[in-house]
C-alpha positions, -999 to 999 in steps of 0.1 A, spaced: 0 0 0 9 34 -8 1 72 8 -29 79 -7 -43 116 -6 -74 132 -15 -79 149 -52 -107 166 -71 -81 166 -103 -101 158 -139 -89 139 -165 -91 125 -195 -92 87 -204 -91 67 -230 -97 29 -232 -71 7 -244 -92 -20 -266 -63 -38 -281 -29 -32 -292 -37 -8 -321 -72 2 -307 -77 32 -283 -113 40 -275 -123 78 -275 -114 103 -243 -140 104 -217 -142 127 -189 -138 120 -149 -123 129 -118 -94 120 -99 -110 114 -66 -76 100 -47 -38 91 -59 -9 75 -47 22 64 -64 4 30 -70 -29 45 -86 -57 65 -86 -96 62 -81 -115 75 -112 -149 86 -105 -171 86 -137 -203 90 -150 -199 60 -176 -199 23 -168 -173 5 -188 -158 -24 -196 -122 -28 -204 -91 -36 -182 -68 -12 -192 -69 25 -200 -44 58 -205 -51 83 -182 -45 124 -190 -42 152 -166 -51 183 -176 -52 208 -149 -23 201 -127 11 216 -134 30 181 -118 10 162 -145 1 181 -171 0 166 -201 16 132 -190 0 99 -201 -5 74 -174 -12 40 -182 -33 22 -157 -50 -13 -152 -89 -18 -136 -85 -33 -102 -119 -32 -90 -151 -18 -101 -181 4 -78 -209 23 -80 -225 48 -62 -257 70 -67 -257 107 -59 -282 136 -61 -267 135 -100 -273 109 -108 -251 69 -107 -212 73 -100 -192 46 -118 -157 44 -91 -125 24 -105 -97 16 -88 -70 17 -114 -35 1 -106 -3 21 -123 16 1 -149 53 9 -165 51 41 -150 87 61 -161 102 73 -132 98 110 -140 61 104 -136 66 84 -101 87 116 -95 62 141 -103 31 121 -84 56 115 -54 62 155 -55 27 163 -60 17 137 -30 42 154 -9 25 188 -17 -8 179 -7 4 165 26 26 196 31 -7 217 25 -32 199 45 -11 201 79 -2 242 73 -42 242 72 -46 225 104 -20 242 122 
């Protein structure tokens, strides 16, 4: 297990169907991460294993493509409407991308005890 801290981040992903197949982007939310993986909150069930991942409005990830396998599935229903949750499992991940989620990890824990001080 890895420090895991809580995120409202969105991203982009798209769906790895095979190995020349990518499925269109699809919106969610980065609702925790760790150096291990994320949980994707959704509001689209779906089916495959394996999927890219895309931040776009974080300046640690920017722009960097995570690739990420499904470890377990949820769902949850809200005033909104059904939540689809996935626990996706980092794979391959390049050591400037463990660098920049271990930095932006740090950050967060750095922030949340100023606030509580």
């Amino acid at each position: 297990r890895h420090v895991r801290v809580a995120t409202d981040l969105p991203l982009l992903f798209f769906h790895v169907l095979d190995s020349t197949k990518v499925r269109k982007g699809l919106q969610g939310l980065c609702k925790n991460i760790s150096v291990g993986g994320i949980l994707l909150s959704t509001g689209k069930h779906t089916r495959e294993d394996i999927a890219i991942l895309l931040f776009s409005d974080h300046p640690e990830l920017r722009g960097k493509k995570l690739l990420a396998k499904v470890a377990w599935r949820g769902k949850s229903l809200s005033s909104q409407g059904p939540t689809f949750e996935h626990g996706l499992n980092f794979v391959h991940l390049q050591p400037d991308l463990l660098e920049a989620l271990a930095r932006l990890i740090g950050n967060t824990i750095s922030e949340i005890t100023r606030q509580s001080q």
